[in-house]
C-alpha positions in Angstrom: 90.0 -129.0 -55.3 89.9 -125.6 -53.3 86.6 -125.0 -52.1 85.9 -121.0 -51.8 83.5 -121.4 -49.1 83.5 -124.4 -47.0 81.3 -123.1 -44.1 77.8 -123.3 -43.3 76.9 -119.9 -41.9 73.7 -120.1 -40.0 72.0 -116.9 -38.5 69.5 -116.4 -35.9 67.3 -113.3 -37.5 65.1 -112.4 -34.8 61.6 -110.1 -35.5 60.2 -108.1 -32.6 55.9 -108.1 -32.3 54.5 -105.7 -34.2 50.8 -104.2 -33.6 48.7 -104.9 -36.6 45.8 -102.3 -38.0 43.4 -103.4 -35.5 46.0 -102.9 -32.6 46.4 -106.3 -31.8 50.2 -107.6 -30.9 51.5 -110.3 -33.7 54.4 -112.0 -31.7 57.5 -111.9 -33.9 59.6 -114.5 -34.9 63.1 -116.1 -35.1 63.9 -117.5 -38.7 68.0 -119.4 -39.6 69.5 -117.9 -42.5 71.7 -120.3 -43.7 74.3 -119.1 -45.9 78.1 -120.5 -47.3 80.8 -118.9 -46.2 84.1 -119.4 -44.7 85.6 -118.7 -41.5 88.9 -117.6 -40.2 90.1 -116.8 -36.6 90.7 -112.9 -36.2 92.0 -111.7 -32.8 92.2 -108.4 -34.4 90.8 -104.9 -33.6 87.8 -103.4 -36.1 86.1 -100.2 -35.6 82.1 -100.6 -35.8 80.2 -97.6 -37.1 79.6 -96.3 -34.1 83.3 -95.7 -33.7 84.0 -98.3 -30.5 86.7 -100.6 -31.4 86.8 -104.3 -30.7 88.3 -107.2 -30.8 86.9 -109.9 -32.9 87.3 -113.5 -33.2 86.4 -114.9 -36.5 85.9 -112.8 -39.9 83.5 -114.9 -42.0 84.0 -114.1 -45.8 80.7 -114.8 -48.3 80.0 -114.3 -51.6 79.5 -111.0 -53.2 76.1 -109.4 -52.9 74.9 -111.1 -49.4 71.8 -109.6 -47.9 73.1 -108.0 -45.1 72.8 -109.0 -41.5 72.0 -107.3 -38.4 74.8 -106.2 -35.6 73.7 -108.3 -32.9 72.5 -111.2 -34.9 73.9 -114.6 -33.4 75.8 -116.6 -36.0 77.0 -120.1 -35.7 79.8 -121.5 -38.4 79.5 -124.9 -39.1 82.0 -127.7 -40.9 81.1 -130.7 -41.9 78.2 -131.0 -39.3 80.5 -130.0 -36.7 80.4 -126.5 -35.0 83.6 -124.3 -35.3 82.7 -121.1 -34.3 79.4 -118.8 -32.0 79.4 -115.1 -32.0 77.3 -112.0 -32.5 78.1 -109.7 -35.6 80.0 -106.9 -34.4 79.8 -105.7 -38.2 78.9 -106.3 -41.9 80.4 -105.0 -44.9 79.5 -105.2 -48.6 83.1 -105.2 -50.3 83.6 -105.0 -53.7 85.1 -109.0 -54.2 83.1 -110.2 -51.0 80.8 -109.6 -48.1 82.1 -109.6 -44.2 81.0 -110.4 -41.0 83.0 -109.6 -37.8 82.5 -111.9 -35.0 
């Protein structure tokens, strides 16, 4: 059986310190988001919204409706316990049959 997302997508969402009402400094945090997905090796060029182009290396493909993730986030693929693939999202898009990330 076909499985439409194989991958373990696990993302690094990193909060900067905030100053509370009093004033006082509340250190952020880093949290993993772990979604499914699957991978593929790019190698391609893709236009970011800032107009820049670049090349990327993976494309991750997830499910319809993902929250989306940050430019800049670090992303680790995983397989079976193994790691396949590092980056930083160049860029995230909400598609109509899925959600992308560029790496």
């Amino acid at each position: 059986m076909v499985v439409q997302y194989p991958h373990t997508i696990t993302a690094k969402i990193v909060t900067d310190s905030v100053q509370d009402e009093n004033g006082n400094w509340v250190p952020g945090s880093v949290e993993d988001r772990v979604i499914q997905g699957r991978a593929e090796v790019g190698g391609r060029m893709v236009q970011l919204t800032d107009g820049n182009q670049f090349v990327y290396s993976w494309v991750v493909y997830m499910p319809k409706g993902t929250a989306p993730v940050a430019p800049g986030t670090a992303i680790t693929v995983t397989w079976n316990g193994e790691t396949i693939a590092t980056g930083n999202v160049l860029l995230f898009s909400q598609g109509q049959l899925n959600s992308r990330i560029w790496l």
